[in-house]
MIFIDO-700889 format. One record per residue (C-alpha): x negated, y, z; residue number from 1; residue in three letters. Coordinates in nm, 2 decimals, always signed. Layout:
! MIFIDO-700889
PT / x / y / z / selo / marza
PT / X / Y / Z / NUM / ALA
...
//
This chain:
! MIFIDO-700889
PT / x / y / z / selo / marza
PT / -0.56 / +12.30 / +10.17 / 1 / UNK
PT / -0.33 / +12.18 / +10.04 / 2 / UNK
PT / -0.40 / +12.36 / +10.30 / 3 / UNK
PT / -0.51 / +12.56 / +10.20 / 4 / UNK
PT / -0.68 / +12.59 / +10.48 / 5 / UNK
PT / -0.96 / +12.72 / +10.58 / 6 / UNK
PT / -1.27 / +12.65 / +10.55 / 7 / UNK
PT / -1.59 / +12.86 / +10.57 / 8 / UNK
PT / -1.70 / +13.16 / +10.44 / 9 / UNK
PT / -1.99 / +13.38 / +10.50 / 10 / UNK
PT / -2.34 / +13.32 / +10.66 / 11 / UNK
PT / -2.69 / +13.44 / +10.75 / 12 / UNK
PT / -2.93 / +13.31 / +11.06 / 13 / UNK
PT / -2.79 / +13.43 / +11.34 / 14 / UNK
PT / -3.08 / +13.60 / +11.53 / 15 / UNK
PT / -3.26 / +13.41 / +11.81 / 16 / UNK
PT / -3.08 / +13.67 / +12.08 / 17 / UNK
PT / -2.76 / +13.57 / +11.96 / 18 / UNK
PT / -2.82 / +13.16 / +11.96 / 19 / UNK
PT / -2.94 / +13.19 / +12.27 / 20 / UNK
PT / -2.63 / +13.36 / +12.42 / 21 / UNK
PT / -2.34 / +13.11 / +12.28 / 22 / UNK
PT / -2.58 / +12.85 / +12.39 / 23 / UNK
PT / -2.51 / +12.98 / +12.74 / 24 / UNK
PT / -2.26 / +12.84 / +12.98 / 25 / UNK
PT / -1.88 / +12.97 / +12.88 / 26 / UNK
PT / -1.74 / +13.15 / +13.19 / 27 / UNK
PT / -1.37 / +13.21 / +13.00 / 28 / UNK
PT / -1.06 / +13.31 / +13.22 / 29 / UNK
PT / -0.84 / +13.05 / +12.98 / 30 / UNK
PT / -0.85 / +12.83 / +12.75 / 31 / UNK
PT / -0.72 / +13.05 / +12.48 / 32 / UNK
PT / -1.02 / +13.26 / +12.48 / 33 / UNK
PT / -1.24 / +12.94 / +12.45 / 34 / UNK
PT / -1.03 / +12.85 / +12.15 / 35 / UNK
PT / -1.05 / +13.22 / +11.97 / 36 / UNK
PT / -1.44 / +13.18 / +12.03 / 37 / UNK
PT / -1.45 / +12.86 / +11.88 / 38 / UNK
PT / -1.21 / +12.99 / +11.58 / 39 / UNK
PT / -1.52 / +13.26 / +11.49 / 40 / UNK
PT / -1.77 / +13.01 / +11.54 / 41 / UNK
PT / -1.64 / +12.77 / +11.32 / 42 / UNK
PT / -1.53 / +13.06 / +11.07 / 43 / UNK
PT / -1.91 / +13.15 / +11.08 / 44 / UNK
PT / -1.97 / +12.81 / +10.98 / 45 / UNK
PT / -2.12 / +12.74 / +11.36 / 46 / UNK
PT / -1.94 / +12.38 / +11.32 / 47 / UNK
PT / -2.11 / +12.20 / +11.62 / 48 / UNK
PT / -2.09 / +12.50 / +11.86 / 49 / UNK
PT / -1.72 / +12.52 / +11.81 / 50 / UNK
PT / -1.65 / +12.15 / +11.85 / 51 / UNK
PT / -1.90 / +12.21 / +12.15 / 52 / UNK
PT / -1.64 / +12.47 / +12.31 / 53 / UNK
PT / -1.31 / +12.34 / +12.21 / 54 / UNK
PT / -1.44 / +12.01 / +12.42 / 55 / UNK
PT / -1.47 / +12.16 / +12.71 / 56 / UNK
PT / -1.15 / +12.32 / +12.65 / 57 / UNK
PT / -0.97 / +12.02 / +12.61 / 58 / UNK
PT / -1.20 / +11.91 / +12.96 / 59 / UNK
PT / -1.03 / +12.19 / +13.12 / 60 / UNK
PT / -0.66 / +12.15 / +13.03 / 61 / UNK
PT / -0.61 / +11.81 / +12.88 / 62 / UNK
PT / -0.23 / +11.87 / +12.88 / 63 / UNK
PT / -0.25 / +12.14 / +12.62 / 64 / UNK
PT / -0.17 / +12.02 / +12.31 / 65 / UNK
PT / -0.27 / +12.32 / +12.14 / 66 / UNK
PT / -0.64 / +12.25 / +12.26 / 67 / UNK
PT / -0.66 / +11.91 / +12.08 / 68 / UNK
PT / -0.52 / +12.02 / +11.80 / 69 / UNK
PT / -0.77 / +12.29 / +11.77 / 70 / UNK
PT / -1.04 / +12.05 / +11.80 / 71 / UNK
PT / -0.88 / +11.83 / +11.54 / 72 / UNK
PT / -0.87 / +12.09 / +11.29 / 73 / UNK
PT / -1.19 / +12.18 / +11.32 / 74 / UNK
PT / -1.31 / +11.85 / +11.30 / 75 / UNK
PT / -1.13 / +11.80 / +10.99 / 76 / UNK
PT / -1.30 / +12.12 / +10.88 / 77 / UNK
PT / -1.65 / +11.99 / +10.95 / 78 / UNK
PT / -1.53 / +11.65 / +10.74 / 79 / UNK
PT / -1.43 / +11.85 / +10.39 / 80 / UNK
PT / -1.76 / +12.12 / +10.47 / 81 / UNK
PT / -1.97 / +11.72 / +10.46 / 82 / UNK
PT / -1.78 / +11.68 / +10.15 / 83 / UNK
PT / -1.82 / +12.03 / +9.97 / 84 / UNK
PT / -1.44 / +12.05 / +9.96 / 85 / UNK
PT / -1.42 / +12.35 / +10.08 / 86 / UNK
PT / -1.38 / +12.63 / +9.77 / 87 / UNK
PT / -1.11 / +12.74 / +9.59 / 88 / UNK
PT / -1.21 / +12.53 / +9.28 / 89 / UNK
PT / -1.08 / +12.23 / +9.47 / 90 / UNK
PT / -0.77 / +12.34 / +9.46 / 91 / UNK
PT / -0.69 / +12.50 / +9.09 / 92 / UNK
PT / -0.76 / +12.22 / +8.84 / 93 / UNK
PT / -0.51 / +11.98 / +9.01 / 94 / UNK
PT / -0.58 / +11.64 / +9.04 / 95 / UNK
PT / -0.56 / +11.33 / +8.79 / 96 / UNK
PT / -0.44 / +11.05 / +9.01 / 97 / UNK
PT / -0.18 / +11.05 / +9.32 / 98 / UNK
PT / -0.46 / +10.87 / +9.51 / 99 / UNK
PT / -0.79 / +11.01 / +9.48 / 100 / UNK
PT / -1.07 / +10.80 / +9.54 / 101 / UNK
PT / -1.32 / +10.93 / +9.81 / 102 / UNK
PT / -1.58 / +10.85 / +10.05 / 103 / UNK
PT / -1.47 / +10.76 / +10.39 / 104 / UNK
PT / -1.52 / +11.03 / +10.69 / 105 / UNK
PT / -1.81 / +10.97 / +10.90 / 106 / UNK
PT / -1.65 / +10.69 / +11.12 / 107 / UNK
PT / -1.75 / +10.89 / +11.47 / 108 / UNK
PT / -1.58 / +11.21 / +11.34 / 109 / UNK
PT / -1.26 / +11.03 / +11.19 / 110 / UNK
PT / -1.21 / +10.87 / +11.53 / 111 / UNK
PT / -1.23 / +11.14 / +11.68 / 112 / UNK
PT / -0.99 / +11.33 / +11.47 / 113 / UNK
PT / -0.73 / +11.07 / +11.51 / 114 / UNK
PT / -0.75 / +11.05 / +11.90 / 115 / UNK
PT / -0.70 / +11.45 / +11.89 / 116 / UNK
PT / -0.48 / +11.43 / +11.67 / 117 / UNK
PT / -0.27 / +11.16 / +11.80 / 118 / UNK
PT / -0.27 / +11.38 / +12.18 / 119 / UNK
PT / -0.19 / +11.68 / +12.00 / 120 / UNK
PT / +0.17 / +11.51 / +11.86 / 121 / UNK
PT / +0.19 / +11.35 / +12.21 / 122 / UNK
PT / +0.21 / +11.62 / +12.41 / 123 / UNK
PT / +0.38 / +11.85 / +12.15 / 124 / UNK
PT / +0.68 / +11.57 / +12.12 / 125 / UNK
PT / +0.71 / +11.62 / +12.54 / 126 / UNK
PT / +0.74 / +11.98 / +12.57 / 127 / UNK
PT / +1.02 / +11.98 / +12.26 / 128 / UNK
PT / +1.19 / +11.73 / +12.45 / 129 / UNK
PT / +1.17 / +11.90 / +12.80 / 130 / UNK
PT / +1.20 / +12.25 / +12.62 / 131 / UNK
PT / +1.44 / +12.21 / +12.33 / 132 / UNK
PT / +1.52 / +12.59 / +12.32 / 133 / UNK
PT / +1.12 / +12.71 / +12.35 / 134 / UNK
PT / +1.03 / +12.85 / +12.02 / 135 / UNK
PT / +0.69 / +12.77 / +12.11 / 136 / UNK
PT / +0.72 / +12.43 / +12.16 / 137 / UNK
PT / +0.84 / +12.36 / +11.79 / 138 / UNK
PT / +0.53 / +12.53 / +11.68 / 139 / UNK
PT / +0.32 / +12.36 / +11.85 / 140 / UNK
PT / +0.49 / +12.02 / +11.73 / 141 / UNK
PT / +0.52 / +12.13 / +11.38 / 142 / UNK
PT / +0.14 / +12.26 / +11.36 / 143 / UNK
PT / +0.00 / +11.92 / +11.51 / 144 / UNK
PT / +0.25 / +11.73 / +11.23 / 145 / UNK
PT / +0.10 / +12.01 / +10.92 / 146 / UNK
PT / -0.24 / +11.92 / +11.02 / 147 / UNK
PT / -0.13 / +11.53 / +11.02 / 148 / UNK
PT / -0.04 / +11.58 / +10.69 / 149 / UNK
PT / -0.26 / +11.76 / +10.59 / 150 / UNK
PT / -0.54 / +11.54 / +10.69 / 151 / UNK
PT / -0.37 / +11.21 / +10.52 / 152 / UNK
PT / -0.37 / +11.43 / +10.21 / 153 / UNK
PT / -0.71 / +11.59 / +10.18 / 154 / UNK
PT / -0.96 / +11.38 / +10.34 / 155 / UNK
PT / -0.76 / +11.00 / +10.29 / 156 / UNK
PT / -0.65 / +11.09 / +9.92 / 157 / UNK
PT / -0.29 / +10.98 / +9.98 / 158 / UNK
PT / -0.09 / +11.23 / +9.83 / 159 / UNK
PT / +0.23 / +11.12 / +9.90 / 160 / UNK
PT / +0.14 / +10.92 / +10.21 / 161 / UNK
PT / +0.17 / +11.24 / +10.49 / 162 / UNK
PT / +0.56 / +11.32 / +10.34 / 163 / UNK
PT / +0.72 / +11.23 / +10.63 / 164 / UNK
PT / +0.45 / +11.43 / +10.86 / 165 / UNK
PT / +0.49 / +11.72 / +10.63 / 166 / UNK
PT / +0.88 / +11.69 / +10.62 / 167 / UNK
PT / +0.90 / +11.70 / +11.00 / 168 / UNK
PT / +0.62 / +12.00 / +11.02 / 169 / UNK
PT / +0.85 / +12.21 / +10.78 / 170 / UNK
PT / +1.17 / +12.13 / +11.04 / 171 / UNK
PT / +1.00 / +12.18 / +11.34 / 172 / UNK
PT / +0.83 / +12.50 / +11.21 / 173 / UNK
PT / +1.18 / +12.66 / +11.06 / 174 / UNK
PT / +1.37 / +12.55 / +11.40 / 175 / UNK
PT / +1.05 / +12.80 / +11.58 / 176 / UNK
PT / +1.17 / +13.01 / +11.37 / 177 / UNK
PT / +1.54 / +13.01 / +11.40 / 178 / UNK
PT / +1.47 / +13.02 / +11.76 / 179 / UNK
PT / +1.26 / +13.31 / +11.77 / 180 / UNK
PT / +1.32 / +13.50 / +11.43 / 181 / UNK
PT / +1.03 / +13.79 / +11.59 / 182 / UNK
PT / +0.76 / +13.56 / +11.58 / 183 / UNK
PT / +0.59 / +13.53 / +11.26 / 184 / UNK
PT / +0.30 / +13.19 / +11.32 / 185 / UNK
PT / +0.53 / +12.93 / +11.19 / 186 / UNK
PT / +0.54 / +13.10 / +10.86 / 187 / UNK
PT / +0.18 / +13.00 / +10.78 / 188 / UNK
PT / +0.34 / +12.64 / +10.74 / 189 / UNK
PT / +0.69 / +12.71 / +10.65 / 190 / UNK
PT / +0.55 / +12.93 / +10.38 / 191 / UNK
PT / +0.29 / +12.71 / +10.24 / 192 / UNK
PT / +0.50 / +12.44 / +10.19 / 193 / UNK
PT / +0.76 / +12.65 / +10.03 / 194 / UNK
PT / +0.53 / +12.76 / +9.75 / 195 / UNK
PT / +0.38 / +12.43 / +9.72 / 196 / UNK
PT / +0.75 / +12.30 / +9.65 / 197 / UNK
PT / +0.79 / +12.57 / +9.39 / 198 / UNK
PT / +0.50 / +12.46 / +9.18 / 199 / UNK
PT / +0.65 / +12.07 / +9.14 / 200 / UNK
PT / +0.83 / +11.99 / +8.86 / 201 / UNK
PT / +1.22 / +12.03 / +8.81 / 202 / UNK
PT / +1.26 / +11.63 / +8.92 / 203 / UNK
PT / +1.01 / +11.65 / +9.22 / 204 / UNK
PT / +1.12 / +11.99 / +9.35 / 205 / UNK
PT / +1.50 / +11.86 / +9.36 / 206 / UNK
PT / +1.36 / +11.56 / +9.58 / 207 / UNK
PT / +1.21 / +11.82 / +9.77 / 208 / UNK
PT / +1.53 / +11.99 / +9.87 / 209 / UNK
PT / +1.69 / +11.69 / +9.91 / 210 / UNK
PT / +1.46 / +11.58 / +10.19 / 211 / UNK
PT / +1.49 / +11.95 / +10.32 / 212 / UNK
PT / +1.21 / +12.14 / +10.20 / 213 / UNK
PT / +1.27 / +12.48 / +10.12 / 214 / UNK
PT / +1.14 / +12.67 / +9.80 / 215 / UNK
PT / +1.06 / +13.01 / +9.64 / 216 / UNK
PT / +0.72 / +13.12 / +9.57 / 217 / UNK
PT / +0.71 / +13.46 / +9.66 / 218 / UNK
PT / +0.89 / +13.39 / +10.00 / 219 / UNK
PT / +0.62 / +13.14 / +10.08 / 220 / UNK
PT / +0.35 / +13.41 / +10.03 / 221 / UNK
PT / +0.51 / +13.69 / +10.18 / 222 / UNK
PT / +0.56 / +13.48 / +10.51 / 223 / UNK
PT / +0.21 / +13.34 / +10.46 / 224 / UNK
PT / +0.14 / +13.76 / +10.47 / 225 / UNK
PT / +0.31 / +13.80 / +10.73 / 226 / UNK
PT / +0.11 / +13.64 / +10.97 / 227 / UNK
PT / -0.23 / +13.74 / +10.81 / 228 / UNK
PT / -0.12 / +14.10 / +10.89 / 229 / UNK
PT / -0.05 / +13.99 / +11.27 / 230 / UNK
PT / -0.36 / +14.10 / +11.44 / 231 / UNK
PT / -0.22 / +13.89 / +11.72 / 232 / UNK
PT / -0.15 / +13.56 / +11.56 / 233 / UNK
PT / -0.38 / +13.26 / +11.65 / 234 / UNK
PT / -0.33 / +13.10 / +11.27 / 235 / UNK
PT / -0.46 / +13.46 / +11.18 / 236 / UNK
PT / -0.70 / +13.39 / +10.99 / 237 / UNK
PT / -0.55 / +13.03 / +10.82 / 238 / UNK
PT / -0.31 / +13.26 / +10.67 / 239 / UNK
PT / -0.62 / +13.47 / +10.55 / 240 / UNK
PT / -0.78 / +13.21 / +10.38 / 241 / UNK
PT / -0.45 / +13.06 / +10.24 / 242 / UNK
PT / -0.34 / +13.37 / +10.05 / 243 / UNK
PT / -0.72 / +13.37 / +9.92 / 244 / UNK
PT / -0.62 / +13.00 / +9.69 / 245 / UNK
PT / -0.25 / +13.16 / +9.68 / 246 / UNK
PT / -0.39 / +13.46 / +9.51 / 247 / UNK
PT / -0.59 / +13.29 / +9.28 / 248 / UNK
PT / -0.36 / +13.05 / +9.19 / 249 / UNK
PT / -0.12 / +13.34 / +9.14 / 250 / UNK
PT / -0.43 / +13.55 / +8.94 / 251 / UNK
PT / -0.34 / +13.84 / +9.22 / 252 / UNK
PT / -0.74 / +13.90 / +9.16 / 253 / UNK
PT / -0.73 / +14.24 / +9.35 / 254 / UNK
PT / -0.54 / +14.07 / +9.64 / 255 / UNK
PT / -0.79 / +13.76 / +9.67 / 256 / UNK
PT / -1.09 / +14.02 / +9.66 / 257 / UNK
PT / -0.95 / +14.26 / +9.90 / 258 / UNK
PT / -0.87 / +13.96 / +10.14 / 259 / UNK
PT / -1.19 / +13.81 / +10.09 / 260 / UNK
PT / -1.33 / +14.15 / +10.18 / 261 / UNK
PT / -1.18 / +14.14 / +10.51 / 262 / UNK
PT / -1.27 / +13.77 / +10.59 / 263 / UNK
PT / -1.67 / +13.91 / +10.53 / 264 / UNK
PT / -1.63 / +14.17 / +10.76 / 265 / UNK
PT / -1.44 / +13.95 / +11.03 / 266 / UNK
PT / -1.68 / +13.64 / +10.97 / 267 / UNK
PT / -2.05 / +13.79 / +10.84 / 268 / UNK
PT / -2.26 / +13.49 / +10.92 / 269 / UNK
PT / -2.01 / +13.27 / +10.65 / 270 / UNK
PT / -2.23 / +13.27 / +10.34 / 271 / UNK
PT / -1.94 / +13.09 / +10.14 / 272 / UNK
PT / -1.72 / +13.44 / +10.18 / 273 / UNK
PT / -1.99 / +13.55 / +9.93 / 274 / UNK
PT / -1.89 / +13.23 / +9.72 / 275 / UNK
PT / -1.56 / +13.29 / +9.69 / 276 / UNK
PT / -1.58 / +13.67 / +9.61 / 277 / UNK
PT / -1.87 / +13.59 / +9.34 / 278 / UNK
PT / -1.63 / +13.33 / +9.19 / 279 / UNK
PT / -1.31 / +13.51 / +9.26 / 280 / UNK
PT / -1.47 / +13.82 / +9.06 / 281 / UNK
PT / -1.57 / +13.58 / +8.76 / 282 / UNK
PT / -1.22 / +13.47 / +8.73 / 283 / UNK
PT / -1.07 / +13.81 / +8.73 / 284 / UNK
PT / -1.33 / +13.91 / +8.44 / 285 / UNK
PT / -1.55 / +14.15 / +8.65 / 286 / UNK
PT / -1.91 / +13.93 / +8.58 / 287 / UNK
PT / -2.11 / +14.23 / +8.69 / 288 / UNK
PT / -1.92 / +14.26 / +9.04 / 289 / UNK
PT / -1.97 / +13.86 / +9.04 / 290 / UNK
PT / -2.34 / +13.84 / +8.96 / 291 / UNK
PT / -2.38 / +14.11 / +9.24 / 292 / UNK
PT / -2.18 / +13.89 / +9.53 / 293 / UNK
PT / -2.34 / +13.55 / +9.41 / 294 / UNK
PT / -2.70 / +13.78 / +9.41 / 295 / UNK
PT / -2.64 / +13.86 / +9.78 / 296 / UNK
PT / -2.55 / +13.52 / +9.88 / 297 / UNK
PT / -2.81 / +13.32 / +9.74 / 298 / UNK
PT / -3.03 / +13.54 / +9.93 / 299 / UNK
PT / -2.85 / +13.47 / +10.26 / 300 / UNK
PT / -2.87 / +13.10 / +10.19 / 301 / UNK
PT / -3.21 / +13.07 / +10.14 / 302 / UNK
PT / -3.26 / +13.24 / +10.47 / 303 / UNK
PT / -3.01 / +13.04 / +10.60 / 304 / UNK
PT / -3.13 / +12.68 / +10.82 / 305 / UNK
PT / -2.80 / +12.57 / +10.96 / 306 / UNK
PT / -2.64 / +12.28 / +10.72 / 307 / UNK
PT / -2.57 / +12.30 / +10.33 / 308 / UNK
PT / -2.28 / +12.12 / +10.16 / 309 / UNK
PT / -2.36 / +11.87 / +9.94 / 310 / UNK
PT / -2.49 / +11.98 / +9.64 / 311 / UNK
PT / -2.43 / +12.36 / +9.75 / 312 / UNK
PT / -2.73 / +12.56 / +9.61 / 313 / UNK
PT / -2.58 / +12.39 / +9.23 / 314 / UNK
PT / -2.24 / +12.54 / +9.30 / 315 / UNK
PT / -2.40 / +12.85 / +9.38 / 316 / UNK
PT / -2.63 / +12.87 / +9.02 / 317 / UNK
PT / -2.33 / +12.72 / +8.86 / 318 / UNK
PT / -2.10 / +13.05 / +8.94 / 319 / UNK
PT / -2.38 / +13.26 / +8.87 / 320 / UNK
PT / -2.50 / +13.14 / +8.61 / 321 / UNK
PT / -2.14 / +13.15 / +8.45 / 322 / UNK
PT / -2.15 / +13.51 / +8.53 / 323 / UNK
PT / -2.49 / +13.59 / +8.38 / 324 / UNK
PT / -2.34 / +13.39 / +8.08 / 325 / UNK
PT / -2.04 / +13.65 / +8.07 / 326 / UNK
PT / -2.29 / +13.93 / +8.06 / 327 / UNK
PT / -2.47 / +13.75 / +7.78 / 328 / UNK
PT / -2.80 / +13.72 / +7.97 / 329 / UNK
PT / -2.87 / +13.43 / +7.81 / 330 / UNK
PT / -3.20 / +13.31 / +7.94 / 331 / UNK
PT / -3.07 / +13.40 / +8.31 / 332 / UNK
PT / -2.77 / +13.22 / +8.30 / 333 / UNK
PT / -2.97 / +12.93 / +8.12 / 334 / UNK
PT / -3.22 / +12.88 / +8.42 / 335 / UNK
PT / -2.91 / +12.91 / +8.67 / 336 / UNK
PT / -2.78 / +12.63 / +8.45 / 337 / UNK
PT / -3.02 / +12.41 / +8.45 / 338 / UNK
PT / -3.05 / +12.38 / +8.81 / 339 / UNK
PT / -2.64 / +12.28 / +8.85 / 340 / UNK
PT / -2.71 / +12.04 / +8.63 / 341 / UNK
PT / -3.00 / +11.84 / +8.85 / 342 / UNK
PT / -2.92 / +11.48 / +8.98 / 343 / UNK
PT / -2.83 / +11.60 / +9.33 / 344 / UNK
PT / -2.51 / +11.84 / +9.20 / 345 / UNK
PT / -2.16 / +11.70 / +9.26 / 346 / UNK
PT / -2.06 / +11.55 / +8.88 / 347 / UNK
PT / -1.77 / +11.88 / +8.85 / 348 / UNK
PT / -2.04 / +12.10 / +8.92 / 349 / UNK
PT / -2.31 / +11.97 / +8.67 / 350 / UNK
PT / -1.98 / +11.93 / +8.40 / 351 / UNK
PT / -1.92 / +12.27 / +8.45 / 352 / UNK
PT / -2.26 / +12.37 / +8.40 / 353 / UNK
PT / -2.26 / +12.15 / +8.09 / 354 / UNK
PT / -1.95 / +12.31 / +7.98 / 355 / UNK
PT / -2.07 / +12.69 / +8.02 / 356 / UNK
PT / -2.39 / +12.57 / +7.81 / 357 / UNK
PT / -2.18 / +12.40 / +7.55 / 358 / UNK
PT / -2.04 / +12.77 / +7.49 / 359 / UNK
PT / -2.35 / +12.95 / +7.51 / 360 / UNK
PT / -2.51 / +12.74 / +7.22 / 361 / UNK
PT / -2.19 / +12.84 / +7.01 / 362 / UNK
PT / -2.25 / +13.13 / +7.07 / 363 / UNK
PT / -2.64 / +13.05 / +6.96 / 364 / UNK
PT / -2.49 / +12.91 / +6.65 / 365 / UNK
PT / -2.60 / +12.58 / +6.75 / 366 / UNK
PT / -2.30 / +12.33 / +6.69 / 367 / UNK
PT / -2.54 / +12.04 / +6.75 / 368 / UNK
PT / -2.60 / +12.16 / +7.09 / 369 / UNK
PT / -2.29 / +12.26 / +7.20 / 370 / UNK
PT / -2.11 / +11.92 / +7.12 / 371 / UNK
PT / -2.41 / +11.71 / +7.32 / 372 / UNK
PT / -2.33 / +11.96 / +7.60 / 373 / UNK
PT / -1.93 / +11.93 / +7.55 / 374 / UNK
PT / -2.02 / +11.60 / +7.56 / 375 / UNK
PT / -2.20 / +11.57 / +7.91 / 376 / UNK
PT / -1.91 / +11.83 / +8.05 / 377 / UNK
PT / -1.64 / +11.60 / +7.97 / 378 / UNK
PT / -1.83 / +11.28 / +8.12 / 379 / UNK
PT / -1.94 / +11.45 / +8.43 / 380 / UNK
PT / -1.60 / +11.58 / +8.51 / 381 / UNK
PT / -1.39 / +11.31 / +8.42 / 382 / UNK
PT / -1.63 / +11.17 / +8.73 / 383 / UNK
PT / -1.57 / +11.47 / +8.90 / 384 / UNK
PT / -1.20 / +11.43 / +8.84 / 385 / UNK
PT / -1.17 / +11.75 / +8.68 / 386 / UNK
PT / -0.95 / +11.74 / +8.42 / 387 / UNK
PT / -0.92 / +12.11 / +8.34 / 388 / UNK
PT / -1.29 / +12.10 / +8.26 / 389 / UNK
PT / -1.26 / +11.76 / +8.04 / 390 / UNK
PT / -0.96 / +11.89 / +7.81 / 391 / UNK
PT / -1.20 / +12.24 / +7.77 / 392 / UNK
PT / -1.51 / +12.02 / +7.67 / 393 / UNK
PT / -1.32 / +11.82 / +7.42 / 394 / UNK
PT / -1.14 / +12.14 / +7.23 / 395 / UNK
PT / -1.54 / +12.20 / +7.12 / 396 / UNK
PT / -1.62 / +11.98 / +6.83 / 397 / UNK
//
């Protein structure tokens, strides 16, 4: 997200002992271990050290076309971290228009994307055709094609644009399967694009299964938890943060939080684990838990000197200020308010913030105030392209 996917949780300074040893020559017996390393690194929110390692990884076997596709994907990681497109808010509202207008990637990293990406197919498509019976080599072919498709969709805006990427993921993935029912990795991608087919509408989702797409919600997530529970599986940790959106998608509250839970003790330098629990909590009505997590994690991040997202500390004042708000600690949740609403917050986040203070001045009893703030939501998220938020701000008159 979507993949649905990934993307960054939890974070505090790594101590000056422990920069100093990952700055340190790698001395790894493959390149599997370089690409586990860079998985936690880039899970820790460690972006250039991982690209750093999974460079020299594709230096040392440039014939593994799971090594460029690990470097692709984090790339495309460090694109929508750039972009603050990283949270599970990205992915409930929905979006407005089939093609959503963005900034373009940093040119450097796009290209760079591309050229791994483009290997990683490459080299994928040759082993499937010199091992047609290797379960292995479908899942490598069908991972390089989901992240393809995935890319097209997320960071280009092109909705429909990556169908025939997707389509061919979801064969080459099932085939993996077929071929080796014991292994459970292809179900990250076989299951996520069966829930996301079960969420279309009646006239998409019969395209769908025309083109061969598969369906059924709760299959999807129970293959998807399948392979978080593998200990073993090198998508670990996708399927992790995948059934973290799934689950609140799904309001499995409990199931987000306990995931979430996990992820913090797996990745404890990923401030944004902190994020999502404060906001997962908020969601599933439990402000005082929420305040708590988003308490913790503002404290990390002003300790924290490695790279913000843009407009970050807003979203972070944003959720707890909602929070504060749901405890009705009014003047709290007011000053966390006012600071998602400064010029440098992303226009969602300062409609949000806009929105919450809209309700807390009907609360006030001051109509006045909460239709100038109603207002100001729904202009700043219908330039956010949030249009949950804009059909809340217009039901307060």
């Amino acid at each position: 997200m979507i993949m649905v996917r990934r993307e960054p949780v939890i974070a505090t300074l790594c101590c000056a002992a422990l920069c100093l040893f990952l700055a340190r020559p790698v001395r790894a017996q493959s390149t599997r271990e370089l690409r586990d390393r860079a998985t936690d690194l880039a899970y820790n929110l460690d972006h250039d050290e991982a690209v750093r390692l999974l460079r020299q990884a594709v230096s040392m076997e440039p014939n593994n076309s799971a090594n460029h596709r690990a470097l692709a994907s984090t790339l495309w990681l460090n694109i929508l971290f750039q972009r603050n497109a990283v949270s599970v808010d990205n992915y409930l509202g929905g979006l407005s228009r089939a093609t959503v207008e963005m900034k373009n990637p940093p040119p450097a990293l796009d290209a760079e994307f591309r050229r791994e990406s483009d290997k990683a197919i490459e080299l994928a498509e040759q082993r499937v055709v010199a091992a047609p019976r290797e379960a292995l080599a479908h899942l490598d072919l069908g991972a390089a094609l989901g992240l393809r498709a995935t890319y097209v969709a997320s960071v280009e805006g092109r909705l429909m644009a990556g169908f025939r990427a997707a389509r061919r993921s979801y064969d080459e993935c099932e085939q993996a399967l077929a071929l080796d029912p014991g292994r459970v990795e292809p179900g990250l991608v076989v299951g996520t694009y069966r829930y996301i087919v079960s969420t279309l509408s009646l006239p998409m989702r019969m395209m769908a299964y025309v083109a061969g797409f598969g369906g059924g919600k709760d299959k999807g997530i129970h293959m998807i938890e399948e392979v978080a529970a593998r200990a073993q599986a090198e998508n670990r940790t996708d399927a992790q943060f995948a059934l973290v959106l799934l689950y609140n998608r799904e309001r499995r509250y409990a199931d987000a939080l306990r995931t979430l839970a996990d992820l913090r003790r797996e990745y404890p330098r990923n401030r944004l684990v902190l994020l999502e629990t404060g906001a997962t909590a908020l969601r599933a009505g439990r402000a005082q838990d929420a305040e708590a997590a988003l308490d913790e994690g503002l404290q990390m991040l002003a300790k924290d000197q490695r790279p913000r997202m843009p407009g970050e500390e807003a979203l972070w004042h944003l959720k707890r200020g909602s929070a504060r708000a749901a405890l009705k600690r009014t003047a709290e949740a007011k000053a966390d308010l006012a600071i998602a609403v400064r010029p440098d917050s992303l226009p969602w986040v300062q409609g949000r913030a806009h929105l919450e203070s809209a309700r807390i001045a009907l609360r006030e009893g001051n109509s006045a105030a909460a239709r100038s703030e109603a207002a100001s939501a729904a202009a700043a998220c219908g330039t956010g392209n949030d249009p949950v938020c804009v059909e809340e701000a217009r039901k307060i008159k």
